[in-house]
Structure formats: C-alpha cells, structure tokens
C-alpha atoms as one frame of an Amber mdcrd trajectory, in Angstrom:
protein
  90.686 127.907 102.100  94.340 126.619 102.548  96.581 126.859  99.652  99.450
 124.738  98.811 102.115 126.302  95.659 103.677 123.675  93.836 107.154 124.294
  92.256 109.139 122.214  89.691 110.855 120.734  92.185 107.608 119.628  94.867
 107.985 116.117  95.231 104.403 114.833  94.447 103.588 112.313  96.958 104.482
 114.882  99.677 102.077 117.030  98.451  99.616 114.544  97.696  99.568 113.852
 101.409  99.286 118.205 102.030  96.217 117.774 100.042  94.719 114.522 101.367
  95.366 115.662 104.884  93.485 119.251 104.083  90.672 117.546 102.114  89.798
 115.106 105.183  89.774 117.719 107.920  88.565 120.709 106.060  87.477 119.702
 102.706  88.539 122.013 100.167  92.302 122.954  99.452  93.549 125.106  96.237
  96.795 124.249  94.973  98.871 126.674  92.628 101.537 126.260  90.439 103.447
 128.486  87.739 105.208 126.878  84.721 104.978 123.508  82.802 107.156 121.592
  85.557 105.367 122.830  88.160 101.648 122.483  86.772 102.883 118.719  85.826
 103.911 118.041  89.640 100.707 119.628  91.226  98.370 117.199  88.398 100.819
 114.415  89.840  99.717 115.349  93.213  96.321 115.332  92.853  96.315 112.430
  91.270  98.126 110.484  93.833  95.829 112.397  96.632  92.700 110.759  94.898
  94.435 107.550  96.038  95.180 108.498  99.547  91.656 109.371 100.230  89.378
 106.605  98.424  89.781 104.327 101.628  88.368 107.291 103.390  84.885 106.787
 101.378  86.341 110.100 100.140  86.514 111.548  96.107  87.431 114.770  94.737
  86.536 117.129  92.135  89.007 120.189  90.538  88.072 123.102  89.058  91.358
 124.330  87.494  91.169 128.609  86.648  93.946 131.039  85.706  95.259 133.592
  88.515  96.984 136.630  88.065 100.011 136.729  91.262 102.349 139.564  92.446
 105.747 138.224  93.038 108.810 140.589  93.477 107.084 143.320  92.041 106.331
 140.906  89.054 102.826 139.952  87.386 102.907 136.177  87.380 100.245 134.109
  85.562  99.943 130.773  87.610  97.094 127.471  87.108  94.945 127.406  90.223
  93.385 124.264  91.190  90.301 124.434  93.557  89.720 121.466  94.762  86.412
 119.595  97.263  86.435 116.503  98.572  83.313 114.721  98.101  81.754 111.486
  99.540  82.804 108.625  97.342  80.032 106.882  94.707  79.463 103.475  95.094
C-alpha cells in the first residue's frame, strides 16, 4: 500500500488529488501525519478526495489507528489513516 505523510504545511487539495489518483488505480492509500496541523491538513485532504472521486461512482471509507515512527533516532507517535475506495451507493 502507498503512503502519503502529510505535514503542517501539505497543501490539501494537492494531496487530495495524491489520494484520489491512488484510490482509482490501486484502491487503498494510507496517509500519515504527526501533530495537530498536520492531522488537520490530511482530514482536509480526505475530505476534498471524497469529492474528486464521487464522479468516478467511487466512495471511501478510513480507518484512522495510532503508529509508532523512527525519525532521527526519535520515537514519533503519528495518526495513520488507512483508507479503501469503495463503489459508490446509490
């Protein structure tokens, strides 16, 4: 599964279209982020990408889980999103 990290400074539509583009040609993405500003740009995101792929017959469904990450030499706690596409209810 491709993963997309999300910083305070990830402009949301851009990554909206990361994960639309990886949820129609793959179907599954995870997107992680670490800190308030960051967690608040990657809900953006998927937000927006639920947009970008309803003309695509297309929904999606998060699971969001805690993940322990190793970054210079550093324990990080960061939000991990797993997210499917799914066909779209009508």
């Amino acid at each position: 599964m491709e993963t997309l990290r999300v910083s305070s400074k990830s402009r949301p539509n851009s990554v909206a279209g990361a994960i639309a583009a990886l949820l129609r040609t793959k179907g599954e993405v995870e997107v992680q982020a670490i800190g308030p500003q960051a967690v608040n740009q990657a809900v953006k995101a998927i937000a927006i990408a639920r947009g970008y792929i309803a003309p695509d017959n297309l929904d999606l469904v998060v699971k969001p889980a805690f993940v322990k990450l190793e970054l210079e030499n550093e324990e990080r706690t960061a939000l991990k999103f797993s997210i499917k596409a799914h066909p779209l209810e009508t």
